[in-house]
N, C-alpha and C positions, 0 to 999 in steps of 0.2 A: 539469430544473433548469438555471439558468443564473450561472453566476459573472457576479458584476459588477464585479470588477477587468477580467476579461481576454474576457470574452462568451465564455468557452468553455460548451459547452452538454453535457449528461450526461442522456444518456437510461438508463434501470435498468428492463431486463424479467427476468423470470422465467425461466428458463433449467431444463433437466433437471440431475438427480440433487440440486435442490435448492438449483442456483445460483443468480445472476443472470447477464445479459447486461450489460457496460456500453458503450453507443458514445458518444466523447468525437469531439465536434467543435469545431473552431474555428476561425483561418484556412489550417489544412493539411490534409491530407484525413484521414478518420474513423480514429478507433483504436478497436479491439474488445477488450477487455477481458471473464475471465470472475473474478468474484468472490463468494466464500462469506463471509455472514455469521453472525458469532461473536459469546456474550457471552464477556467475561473482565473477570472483576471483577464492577464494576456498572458496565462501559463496555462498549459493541460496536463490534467491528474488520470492517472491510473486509479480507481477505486477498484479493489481486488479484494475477491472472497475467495472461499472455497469450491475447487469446482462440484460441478451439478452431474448426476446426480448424486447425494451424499448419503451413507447410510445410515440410517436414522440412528440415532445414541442419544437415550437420559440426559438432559440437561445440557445439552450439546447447541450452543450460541452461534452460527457462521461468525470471525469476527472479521471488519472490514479494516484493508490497508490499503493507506494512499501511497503513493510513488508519485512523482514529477516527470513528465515526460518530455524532453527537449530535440528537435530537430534542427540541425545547423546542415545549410547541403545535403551531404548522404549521412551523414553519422547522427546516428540516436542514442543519446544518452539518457537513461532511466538512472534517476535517486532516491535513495530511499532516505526516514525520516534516519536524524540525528539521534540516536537516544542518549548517549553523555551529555548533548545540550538539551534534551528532554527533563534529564535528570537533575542538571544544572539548574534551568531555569525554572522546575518546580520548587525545588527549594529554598530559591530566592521567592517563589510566591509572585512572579511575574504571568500565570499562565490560567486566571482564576477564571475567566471566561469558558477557556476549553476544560475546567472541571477534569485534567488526570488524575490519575491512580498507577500508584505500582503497586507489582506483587513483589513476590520476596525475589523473582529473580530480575527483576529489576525491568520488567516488562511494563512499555507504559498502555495505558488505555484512557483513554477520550471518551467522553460522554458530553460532548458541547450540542447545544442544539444549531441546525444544518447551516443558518445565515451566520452564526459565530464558527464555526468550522470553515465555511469558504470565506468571509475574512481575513482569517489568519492565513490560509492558503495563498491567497493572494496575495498576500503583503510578503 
């Protein structure tokens, strides 16, 4: 699959214990990604880490990202999370469930435990 904003390119194989492989190319060099797909709700999530194997490094966290993954027909539409309405609805204090955090570049990160994480995913 190929994004037509930016011609980044995503290849998705099959991977063991029921994964996928994901290689993201575009003009930097390839990122490997391994990612399990999930229903929750009547929507299916991409959960996506880093791919395996990783070279071990000091204090080095895999961190996990979800994507939404939608099939209409042939076309497959992957989105990723919002983060100016991440950012938004932190600060209003509407998001106390899923426990974010930013860092200073305004990255968010979630610490909700798994039944409040696929709630929200859901809805």
């Amino acid at each position: 699959m190929e994004s037509t904003e930016d011609k980044t390119r995503i290849r998705v194989d099959r991977a063991e214990w029921k994964s996928y492989r994901l290689t993201c190319t575009s003009l930097s060099s390839p990122v490997v990604l391994t990612g399990f797909l999930t229903r929750v709700g009547e929507g299916r999530v991409f959960d996506l880490t880093p791919g395996r194997p990783l070279d071990p490094v000091t204090l080095f966290i895999p961190a996990h990202v979800a994507v939404r993954v939608q099939v209409l027909g042939d076309t497959l539409t992957v989105t990723g999370l919002d983060d100016d309405w991440f950012l938004h609805e932190s600060g209003q204090g509407r998001l106390t469930r899923l426990r974010p955090s930013l860092d200073s570049r305004k990255n968010v990160v979630l610490t909700a435990d798994t039944a409040a994480l696929r709630a929200w995913l859901a809805a």
